[in-house]
FISE-736228 format. One record per residue: residue number from 1; residue in three letters; x, y, z of N, C-alpha, C in turn. Coordinates in pm, 1 decimal. Layout:
+-----+-----+----------+----------+----------+----------+----------+----------+----------+----------+----------+
:   k :   r :   n_east :  n_north :     n_up :  ca_east : ca_north :    ca_up :   c_east :  c_north :     c_up :
+-----+-----+----------+----------+----------+----------+----------+----------+----------+----------+----------+
: NUM : ALA :        X :        Y :        Z :        X :        Y :        Z :        X :        Y :        Z :
...
+-----+-----+----------+----------+----------+----------+----------+----------+----------+----------+----------+
***
This chain:
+-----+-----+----------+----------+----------+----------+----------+----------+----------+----------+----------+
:   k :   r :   n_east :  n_north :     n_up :  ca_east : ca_north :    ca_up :   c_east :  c_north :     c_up :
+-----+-----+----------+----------+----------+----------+----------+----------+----------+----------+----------+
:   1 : UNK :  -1896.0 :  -2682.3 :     88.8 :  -1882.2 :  -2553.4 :    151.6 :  -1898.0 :  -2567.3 :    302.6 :
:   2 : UNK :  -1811.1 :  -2475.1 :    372.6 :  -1864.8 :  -2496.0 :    511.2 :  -1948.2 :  -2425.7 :    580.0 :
:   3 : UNK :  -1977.3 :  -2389.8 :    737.8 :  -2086.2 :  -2307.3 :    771.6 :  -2040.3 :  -2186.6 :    759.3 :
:   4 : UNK :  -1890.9 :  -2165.7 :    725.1 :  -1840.3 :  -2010.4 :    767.8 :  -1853.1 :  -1931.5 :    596.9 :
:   5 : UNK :  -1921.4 :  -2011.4 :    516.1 :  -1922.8 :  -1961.7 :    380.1 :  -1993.3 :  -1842.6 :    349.3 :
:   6 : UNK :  -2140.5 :  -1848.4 :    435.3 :  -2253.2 :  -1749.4 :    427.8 :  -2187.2 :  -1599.7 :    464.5 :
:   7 : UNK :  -2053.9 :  -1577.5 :    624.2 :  -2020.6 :  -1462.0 :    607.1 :  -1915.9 :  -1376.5 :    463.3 :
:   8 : UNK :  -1839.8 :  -1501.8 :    457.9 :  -1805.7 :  -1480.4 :    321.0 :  -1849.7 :  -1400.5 :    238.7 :
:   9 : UNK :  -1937.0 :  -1455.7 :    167.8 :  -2027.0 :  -1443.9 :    121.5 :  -2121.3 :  -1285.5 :    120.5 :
:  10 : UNK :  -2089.1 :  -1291.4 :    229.6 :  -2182.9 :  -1183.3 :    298.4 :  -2051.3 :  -1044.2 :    234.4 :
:  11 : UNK :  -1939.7 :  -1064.2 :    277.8 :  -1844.2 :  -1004.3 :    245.2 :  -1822.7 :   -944.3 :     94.4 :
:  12 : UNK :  -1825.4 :  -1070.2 :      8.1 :  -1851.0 :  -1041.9 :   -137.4 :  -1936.5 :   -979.3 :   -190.2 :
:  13 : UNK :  -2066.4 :   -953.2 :   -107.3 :  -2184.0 :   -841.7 :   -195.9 :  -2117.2 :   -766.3 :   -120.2 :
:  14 : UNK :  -2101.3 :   -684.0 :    -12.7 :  -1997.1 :   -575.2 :      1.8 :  -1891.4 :   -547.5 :    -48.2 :
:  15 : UNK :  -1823.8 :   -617.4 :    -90.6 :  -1680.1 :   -576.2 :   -126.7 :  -1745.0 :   -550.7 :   -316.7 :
:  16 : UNK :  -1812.9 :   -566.7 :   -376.7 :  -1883.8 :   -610.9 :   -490.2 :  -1924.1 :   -427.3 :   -475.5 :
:  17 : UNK :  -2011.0 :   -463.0 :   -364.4 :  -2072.3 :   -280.9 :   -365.7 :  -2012.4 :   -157.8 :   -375.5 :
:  18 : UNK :  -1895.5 :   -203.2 :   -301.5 :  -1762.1 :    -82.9 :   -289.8 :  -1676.2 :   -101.2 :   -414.3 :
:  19 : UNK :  -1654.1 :   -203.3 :   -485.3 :  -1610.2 :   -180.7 :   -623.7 :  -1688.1 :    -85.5 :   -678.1 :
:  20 : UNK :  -1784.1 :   -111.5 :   -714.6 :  -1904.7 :    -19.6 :   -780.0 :  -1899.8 :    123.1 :   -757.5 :
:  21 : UNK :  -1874.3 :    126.5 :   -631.3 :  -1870.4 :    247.5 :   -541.3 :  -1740.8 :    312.3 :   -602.3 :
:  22 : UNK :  -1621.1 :    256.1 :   -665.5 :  -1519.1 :    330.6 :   -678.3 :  -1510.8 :    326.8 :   -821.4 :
:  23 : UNK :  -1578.8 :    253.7 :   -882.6 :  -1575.0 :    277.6 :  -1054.9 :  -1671.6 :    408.3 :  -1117.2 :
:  24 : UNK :  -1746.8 :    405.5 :  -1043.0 :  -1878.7 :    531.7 :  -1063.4 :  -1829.5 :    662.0 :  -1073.5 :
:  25 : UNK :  -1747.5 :    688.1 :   -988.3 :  -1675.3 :    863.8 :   -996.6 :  -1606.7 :    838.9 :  -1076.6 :
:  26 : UNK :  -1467.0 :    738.6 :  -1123.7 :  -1398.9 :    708.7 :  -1196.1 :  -1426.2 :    748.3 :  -1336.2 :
:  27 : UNK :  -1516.0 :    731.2 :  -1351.9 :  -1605.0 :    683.2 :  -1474.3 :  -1707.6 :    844.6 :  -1477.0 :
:  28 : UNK :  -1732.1 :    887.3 :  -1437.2 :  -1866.1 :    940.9 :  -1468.2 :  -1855.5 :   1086.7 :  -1391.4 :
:  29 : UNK :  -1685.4 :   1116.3 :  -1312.0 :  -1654.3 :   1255.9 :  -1249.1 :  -1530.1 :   1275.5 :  -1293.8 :
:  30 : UNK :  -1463.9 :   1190.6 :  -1388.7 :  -1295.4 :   1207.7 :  -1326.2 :  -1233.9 :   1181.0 :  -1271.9 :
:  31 : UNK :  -1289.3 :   1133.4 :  -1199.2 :  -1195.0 :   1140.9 :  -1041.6 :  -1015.3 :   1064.4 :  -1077.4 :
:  32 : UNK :  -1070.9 :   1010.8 :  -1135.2 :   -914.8 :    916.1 :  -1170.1 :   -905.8 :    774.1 :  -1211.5 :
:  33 : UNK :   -820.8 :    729.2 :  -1254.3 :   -833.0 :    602.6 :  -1340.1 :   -769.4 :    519.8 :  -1208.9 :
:  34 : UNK :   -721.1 :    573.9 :  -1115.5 :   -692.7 :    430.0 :   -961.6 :   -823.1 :    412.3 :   -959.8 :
:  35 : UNK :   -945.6 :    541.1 :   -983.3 :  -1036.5 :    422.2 :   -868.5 :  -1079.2 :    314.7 :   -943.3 :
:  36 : UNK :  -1055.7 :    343.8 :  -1070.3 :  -1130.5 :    253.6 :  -1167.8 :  -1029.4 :    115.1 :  -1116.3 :
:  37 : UNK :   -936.8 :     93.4 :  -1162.9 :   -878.3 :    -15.4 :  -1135.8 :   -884.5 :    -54.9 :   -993.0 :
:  38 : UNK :   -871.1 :    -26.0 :   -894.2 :   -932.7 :    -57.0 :   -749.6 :  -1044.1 :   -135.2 :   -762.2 :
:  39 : UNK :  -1146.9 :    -35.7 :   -842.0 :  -1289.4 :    -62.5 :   -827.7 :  -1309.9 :   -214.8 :   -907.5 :
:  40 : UNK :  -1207.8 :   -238.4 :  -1041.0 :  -1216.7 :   -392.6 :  -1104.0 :  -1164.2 :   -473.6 :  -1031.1 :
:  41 : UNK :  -1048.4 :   -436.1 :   -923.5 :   -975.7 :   -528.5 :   -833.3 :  -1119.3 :   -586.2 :   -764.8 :
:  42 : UNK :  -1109.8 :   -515.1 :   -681.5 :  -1288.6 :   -544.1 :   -584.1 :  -1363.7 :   -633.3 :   -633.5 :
:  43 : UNK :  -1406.1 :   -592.1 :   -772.0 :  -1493.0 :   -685.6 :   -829.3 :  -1423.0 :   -830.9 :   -869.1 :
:  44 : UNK :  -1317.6 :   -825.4 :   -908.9 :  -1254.1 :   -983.3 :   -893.7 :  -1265.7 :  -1031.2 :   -781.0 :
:  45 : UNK :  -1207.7 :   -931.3 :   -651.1 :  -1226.5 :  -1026.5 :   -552.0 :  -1348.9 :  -1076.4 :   -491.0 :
:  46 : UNK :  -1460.0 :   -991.4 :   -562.5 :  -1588.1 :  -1041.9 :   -447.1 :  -1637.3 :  -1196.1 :   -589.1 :
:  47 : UNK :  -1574.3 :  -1188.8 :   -651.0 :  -1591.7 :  -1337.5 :   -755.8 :  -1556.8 :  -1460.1 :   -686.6 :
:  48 : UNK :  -1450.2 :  -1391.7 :   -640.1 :  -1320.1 :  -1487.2 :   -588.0 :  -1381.3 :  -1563.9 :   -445.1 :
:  49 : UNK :  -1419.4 :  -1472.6 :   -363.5 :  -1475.2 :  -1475.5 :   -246.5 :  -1639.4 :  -1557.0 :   -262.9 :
:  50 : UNK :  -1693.2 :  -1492.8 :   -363.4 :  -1824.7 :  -1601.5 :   -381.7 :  -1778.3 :  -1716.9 :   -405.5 :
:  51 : UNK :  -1694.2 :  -1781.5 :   -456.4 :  -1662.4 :  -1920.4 :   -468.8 :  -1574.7 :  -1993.4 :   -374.1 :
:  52 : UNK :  -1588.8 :  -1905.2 :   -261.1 :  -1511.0 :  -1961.5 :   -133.1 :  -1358.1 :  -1972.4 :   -105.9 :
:  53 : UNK :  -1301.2 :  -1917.3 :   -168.7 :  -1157.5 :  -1872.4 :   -181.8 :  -1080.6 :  -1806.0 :    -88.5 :
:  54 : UNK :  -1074.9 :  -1925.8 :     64.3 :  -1035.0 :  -1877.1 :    170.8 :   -922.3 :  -1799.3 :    152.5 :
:  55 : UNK :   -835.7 :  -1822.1 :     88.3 :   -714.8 :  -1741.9 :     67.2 :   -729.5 :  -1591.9 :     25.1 :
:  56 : UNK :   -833.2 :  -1567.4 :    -85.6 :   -826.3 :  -1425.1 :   -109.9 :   -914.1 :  -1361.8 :     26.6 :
:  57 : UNK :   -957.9 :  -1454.7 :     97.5 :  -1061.9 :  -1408.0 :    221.4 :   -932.0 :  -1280.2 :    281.5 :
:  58 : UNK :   -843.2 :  -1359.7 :    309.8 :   -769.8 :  -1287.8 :    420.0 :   -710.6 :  -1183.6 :    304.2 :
:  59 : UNK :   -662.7 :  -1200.7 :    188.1 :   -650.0 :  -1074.5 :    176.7 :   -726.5 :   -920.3 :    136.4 :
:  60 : UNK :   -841.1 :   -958.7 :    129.0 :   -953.9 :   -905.6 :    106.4 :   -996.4 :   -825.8 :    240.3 :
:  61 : UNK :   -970.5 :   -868.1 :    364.7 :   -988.4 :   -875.4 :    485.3 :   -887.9 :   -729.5 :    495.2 :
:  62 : UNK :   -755.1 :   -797.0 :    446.5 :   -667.1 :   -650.0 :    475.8 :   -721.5 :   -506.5 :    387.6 :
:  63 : UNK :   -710.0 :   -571.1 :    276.4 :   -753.0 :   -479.8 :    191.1 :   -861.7 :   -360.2 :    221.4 :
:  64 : UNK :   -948.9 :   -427.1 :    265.9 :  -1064.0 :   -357.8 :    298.0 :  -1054.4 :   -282.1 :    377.8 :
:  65 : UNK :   -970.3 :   -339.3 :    504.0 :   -976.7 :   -254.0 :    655.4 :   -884.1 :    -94.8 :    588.9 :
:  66 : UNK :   -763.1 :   -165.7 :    521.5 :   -673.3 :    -29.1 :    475.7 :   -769.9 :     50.4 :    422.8 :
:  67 : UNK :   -876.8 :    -19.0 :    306.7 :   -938.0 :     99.9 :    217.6 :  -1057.5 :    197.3 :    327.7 :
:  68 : UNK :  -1078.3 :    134.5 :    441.1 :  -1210.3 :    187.6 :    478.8 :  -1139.5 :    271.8 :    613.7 :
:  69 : UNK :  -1026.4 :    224.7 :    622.6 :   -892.2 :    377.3 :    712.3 :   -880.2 :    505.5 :    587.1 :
:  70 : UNK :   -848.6 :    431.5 :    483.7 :   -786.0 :    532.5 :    373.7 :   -946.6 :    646.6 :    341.9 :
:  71 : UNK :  -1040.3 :    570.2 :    342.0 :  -1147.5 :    653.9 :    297.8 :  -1230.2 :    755.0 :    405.2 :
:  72 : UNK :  -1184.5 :    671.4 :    527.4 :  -1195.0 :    777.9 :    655.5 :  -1104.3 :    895.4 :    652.1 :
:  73 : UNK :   -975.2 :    918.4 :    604.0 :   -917.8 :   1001.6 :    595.6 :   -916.4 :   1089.1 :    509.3 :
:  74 : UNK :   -993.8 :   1071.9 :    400.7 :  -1023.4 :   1129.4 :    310.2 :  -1146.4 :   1214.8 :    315.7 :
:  75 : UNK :  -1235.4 :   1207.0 :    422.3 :  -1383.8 :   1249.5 :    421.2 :  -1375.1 :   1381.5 :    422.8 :
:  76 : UNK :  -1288.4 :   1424.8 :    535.1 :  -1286.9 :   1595.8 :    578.8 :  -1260.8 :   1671.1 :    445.8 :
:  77 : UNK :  -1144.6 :   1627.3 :    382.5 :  -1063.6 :   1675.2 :    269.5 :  -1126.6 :   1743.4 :    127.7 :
:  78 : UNK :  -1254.7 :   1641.1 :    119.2 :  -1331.9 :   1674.0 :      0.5 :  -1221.9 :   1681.4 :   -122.2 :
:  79 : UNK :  -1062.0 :   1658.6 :   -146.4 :   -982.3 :   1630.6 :   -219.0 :  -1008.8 :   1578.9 :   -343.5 :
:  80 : UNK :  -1071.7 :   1431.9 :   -358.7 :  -1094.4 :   1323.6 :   -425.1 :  -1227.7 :   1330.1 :   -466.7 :
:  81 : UNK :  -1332.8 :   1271.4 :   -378.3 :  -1431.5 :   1238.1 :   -352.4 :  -1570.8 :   1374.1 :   -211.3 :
:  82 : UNK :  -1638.8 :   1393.9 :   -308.4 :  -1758.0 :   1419.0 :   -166.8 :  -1743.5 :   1348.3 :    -41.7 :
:  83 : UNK :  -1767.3 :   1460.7 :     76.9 :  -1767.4 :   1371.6 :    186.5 :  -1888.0 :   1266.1 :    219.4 :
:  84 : UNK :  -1996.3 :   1267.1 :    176.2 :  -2066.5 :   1165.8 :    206.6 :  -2059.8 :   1023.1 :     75.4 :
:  85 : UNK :  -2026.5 :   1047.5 :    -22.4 :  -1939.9 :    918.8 :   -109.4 :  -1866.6 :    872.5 :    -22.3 :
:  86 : UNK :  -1719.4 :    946.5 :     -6.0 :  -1616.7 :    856.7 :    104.6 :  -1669.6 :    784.2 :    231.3 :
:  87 : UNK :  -1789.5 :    817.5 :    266.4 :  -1864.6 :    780.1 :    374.4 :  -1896.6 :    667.6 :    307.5 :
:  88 : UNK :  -1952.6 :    601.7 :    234.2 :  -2027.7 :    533.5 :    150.4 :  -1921.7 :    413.2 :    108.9 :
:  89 : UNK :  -1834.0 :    491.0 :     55.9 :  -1748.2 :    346.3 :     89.7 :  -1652.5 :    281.7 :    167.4 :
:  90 : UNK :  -1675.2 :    387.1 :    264.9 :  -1604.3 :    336.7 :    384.9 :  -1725.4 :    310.9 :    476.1 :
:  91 : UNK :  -1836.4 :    254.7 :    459.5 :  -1909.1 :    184.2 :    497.2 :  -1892.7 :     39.3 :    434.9 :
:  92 : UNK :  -1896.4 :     14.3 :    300.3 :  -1934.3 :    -65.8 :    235.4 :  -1753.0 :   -171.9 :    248.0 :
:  93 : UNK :  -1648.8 :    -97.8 :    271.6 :  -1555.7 :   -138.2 :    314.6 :  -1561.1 :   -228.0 :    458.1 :
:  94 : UNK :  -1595.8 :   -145.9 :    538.5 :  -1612.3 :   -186.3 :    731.7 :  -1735.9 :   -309.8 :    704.1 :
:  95 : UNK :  -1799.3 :   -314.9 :    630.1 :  -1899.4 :   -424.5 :    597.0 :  -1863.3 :   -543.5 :    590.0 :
:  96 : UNK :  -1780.2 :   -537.9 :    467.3 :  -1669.4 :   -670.2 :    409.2 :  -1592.5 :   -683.9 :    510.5 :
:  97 : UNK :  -1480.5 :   -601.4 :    568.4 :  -1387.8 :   -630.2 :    692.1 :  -1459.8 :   -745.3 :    777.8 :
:  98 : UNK :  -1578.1 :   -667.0 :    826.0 :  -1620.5 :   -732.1 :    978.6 :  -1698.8 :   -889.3 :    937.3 :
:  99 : UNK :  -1777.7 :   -906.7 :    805.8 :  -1802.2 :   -999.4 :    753.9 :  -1631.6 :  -1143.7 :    728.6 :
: 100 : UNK :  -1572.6 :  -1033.2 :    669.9 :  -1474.9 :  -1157.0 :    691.1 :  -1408.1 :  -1207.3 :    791.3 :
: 101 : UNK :  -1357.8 :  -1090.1 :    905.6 :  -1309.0 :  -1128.8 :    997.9 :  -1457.9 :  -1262.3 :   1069.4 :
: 102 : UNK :  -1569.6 :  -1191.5 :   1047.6 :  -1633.8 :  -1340.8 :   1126.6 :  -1583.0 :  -1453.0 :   1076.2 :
: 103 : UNK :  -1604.4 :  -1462.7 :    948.0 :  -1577.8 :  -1594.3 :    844.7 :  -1456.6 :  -1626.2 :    833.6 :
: 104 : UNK :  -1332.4 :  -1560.6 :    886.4 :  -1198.6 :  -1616.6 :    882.1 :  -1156.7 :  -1658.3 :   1043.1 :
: 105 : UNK :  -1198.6 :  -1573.2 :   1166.9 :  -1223.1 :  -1645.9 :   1241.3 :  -1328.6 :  -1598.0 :   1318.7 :
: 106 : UNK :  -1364.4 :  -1751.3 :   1331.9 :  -1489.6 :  -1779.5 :   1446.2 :  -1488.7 :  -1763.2 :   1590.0 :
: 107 : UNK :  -1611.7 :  -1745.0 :   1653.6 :  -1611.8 :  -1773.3 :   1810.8 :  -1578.7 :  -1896.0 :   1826.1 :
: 108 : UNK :  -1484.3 :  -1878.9 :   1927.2 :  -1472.1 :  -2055.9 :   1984.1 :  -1616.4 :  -2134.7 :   2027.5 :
: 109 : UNK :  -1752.1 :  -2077.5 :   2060.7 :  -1855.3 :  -2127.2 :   2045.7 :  -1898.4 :  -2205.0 :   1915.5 :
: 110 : UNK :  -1836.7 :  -2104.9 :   1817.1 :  -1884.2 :  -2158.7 :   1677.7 :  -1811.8 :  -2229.3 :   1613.7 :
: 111 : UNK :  -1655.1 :  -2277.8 :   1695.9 :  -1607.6 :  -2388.5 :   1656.3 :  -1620.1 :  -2512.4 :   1716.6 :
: 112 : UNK :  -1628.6 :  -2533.5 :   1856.9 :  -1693.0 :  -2669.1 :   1908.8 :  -1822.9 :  -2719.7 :   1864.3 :
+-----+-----+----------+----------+----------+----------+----------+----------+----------+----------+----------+
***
């Protein structure tokens, strides 16, 4: 493993949390059977990502940033989700993002 594994890493209990985060209403309000499947996507990927799977890094990376735009836009709306849920996982989204972007790229400090 290398040193950039730990943000990774770091990424996968977030992205892990925000699965969770989208299976719970799914499951237990209605809300809809996307979030459920979203919410199992997530959880594959933060599997994927614990075992260092630079490749799903970056797409995990996109993923996240879209979901944690998509869930910002959703807050006012109260549509879907409560506004402080959508808050919640568009935290737990911006978490994973900024975790991976460290771990996919580094400061040029932290590459010499």
């Amino acid at each position: 493993m290398s040193a950039l594994a730990s943000p990774q890493r770091i990424g996968a209990v977030f992205i892990a949390l925000s699965g969770v985060l989208h299976i719970l209403p799914g499951v237990f309000a209605g809300a809809g059977a996307a979030l459920i499947v979203l919410g199992v996507v997530y959880l594959l990927m933060a599997e994927g990502l614990r075992r260092g799977w630079r490749w799903l890094a970056y797409i995990a990376f996109f993923m996240t940033l879209f979901g944690a735009v998509l869930a910002y836009s959703t807050i006012g709306s109260d549509l879907l989700l409560p506004a402080p849920y959508s808050l919640l996982i568009m935290l737990a989204d911006l978490g994973c993002a900024v975790s991976l972007f460290v771990a996919l790229w580094p400061s040029r400090a932290a590459r010499a």
